[in-house]
C-alpha beads as a LAMMPS data file, in Angstrom:
LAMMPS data file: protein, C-alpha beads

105 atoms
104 bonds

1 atom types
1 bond types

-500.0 500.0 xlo xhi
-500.0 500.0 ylo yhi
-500.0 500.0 zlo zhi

Masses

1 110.0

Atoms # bond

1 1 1 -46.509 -101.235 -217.426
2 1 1 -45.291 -104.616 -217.926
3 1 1 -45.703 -106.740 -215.102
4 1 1 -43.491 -110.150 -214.642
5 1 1 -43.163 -112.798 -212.470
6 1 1 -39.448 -112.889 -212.835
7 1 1 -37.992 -109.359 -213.649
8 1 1 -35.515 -108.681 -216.109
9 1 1 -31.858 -106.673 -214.694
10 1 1 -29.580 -104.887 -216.542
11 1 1 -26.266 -106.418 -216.172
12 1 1 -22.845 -104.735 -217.025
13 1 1 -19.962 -107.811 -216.318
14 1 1 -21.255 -110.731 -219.073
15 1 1 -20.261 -111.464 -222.458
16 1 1 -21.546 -114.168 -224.389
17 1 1 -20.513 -116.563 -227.219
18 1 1 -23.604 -117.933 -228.886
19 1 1 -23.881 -120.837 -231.440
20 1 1 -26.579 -121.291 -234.136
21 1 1 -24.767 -125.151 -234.602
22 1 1 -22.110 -123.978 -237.236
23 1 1 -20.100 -120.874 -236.320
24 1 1 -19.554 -119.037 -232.821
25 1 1 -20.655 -115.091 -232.519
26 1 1 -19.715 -112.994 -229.893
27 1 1 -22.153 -110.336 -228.260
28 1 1 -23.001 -108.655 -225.028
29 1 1 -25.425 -109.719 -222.438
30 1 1 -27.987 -106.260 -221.915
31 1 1 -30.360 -108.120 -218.812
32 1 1 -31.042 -111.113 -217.518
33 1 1 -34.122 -113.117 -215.449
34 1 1 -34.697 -116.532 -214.148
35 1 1 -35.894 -118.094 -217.388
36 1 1 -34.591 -115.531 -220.076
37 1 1 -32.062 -113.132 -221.398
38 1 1 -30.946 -110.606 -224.135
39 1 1 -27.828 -110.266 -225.903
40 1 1 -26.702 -107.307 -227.961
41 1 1 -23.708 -107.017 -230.478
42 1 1 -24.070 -110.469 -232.146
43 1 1 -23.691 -110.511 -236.062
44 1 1 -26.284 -110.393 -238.560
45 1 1 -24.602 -113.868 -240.134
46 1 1 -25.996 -115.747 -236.944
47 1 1 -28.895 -117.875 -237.909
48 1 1 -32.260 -116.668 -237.099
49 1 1 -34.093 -119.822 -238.045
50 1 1 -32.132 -121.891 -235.409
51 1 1 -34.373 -123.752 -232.806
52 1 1 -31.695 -123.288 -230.039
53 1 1 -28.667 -121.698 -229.194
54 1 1 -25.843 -122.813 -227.036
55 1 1 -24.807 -119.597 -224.999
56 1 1 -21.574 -119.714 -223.197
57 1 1 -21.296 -116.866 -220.263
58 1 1 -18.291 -114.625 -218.891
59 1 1 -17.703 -112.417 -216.343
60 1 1 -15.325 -111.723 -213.227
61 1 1 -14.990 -115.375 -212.111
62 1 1 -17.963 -116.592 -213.410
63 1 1 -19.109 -118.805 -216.159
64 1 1 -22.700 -120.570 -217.332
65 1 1 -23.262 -122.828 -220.443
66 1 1 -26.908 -121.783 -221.489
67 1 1 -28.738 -123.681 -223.923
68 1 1 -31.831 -120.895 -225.520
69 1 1 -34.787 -120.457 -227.776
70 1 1 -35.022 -117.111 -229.545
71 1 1 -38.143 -115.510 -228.950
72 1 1 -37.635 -112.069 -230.667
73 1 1 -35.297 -110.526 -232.555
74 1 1 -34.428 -106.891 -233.964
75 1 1 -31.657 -105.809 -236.217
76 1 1 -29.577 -103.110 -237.783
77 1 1 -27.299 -103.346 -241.205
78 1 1 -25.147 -105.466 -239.750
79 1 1 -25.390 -106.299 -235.707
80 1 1 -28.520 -107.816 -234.330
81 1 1 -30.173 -108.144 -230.650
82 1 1 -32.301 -111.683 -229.423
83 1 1 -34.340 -112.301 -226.725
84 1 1 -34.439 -115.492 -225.476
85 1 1 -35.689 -118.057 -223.370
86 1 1 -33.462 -120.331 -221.083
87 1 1 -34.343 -124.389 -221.655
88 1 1 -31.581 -125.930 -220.036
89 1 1 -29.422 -124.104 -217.382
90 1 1 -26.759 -125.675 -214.332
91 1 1 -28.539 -124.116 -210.858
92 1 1 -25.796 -121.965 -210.430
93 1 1 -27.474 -120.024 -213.315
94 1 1 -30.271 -119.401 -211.201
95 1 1 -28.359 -118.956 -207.846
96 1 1 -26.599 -115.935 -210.093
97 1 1 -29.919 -114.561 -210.974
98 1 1 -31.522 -114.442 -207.910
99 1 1 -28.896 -112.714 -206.089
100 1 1 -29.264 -109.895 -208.016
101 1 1 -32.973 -109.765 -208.256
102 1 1 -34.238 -107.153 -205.987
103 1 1 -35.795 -107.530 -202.254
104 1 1 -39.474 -107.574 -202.174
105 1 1 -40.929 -106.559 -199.100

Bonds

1 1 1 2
2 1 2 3
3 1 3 4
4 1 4 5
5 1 5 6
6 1 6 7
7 1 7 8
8 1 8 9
9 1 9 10
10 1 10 11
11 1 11 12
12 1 12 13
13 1 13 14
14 1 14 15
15 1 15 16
16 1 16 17
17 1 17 18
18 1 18 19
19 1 19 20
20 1 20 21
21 1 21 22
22 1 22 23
23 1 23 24
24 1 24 25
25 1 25 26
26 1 26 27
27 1 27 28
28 1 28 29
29 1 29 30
30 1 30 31
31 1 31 32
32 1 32 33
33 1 33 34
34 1 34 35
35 1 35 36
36 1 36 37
37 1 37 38
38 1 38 39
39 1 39 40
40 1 40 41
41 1 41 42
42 1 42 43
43 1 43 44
44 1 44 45
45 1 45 46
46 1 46 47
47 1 47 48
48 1 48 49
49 1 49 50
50 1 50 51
51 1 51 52
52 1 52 53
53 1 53 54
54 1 54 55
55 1 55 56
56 1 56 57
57 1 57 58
58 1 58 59
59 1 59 60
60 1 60 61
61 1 61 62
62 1 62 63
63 1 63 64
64 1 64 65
65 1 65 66
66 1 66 67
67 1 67 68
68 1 68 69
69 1 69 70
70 1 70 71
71 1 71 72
72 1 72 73
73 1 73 74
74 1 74 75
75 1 75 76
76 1 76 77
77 1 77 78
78 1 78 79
79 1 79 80
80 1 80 81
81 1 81 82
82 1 82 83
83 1 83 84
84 1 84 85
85 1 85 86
86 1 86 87
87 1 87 88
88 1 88 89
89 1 89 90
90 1 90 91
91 1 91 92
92 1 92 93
93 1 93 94
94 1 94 95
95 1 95 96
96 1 96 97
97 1 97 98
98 1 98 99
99 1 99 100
100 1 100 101
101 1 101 102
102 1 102 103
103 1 103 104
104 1 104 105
């Protein structure tokens, strides 16, 4: 079992806009933790070799400009999935995060 410092939640309510530097893709945020994230949905076309991404998150009156290293990365013909680690975040990122991490007793 894989045991983190920082789990990782599903989330339902955030889309994301993701930039490799040259063109905009739209995907779908699958979970989230303090320092990292995964978004499904994203075209093929967006630049794997790109150092960072700028993210740009929605959901019911909320909003977070990410900036993120891919870590890993798996795709199909034409739709893709990263993984990703968060550099540069505004603390309301985290303040987001941790309120839906679970209680520990």
């Amino acid at each position: 079992m894989e045991k983190r410092e920082h789990p990782r939640m599903d989330v339902l309510e955030l889309q994301a806009d993701i930039s490799d530097g040259n063109d905009f893709f739209a995907g779908t945020v699958k979970n989230i933790s303090r320092f990292g994230l995964a978004i499904a949905d994203i075209p093929t076309e967006l630049n794997h070799n790109a150092d960072i991404y700028s993210v740009i998150l929605d959901g019911p009156g909320i909003h977070f400009k990410l900036l993120v290293r891919p870590v890993w990365e798996a795709a199909d013909k034409d739709r893709k999935t990263i993984g990703a680690l968060i550099e540069n975040s505004p603390w309301t990122w985290t303040e987001y995060v941790m309120g839906k991490e679970p209680l520990t007793s």
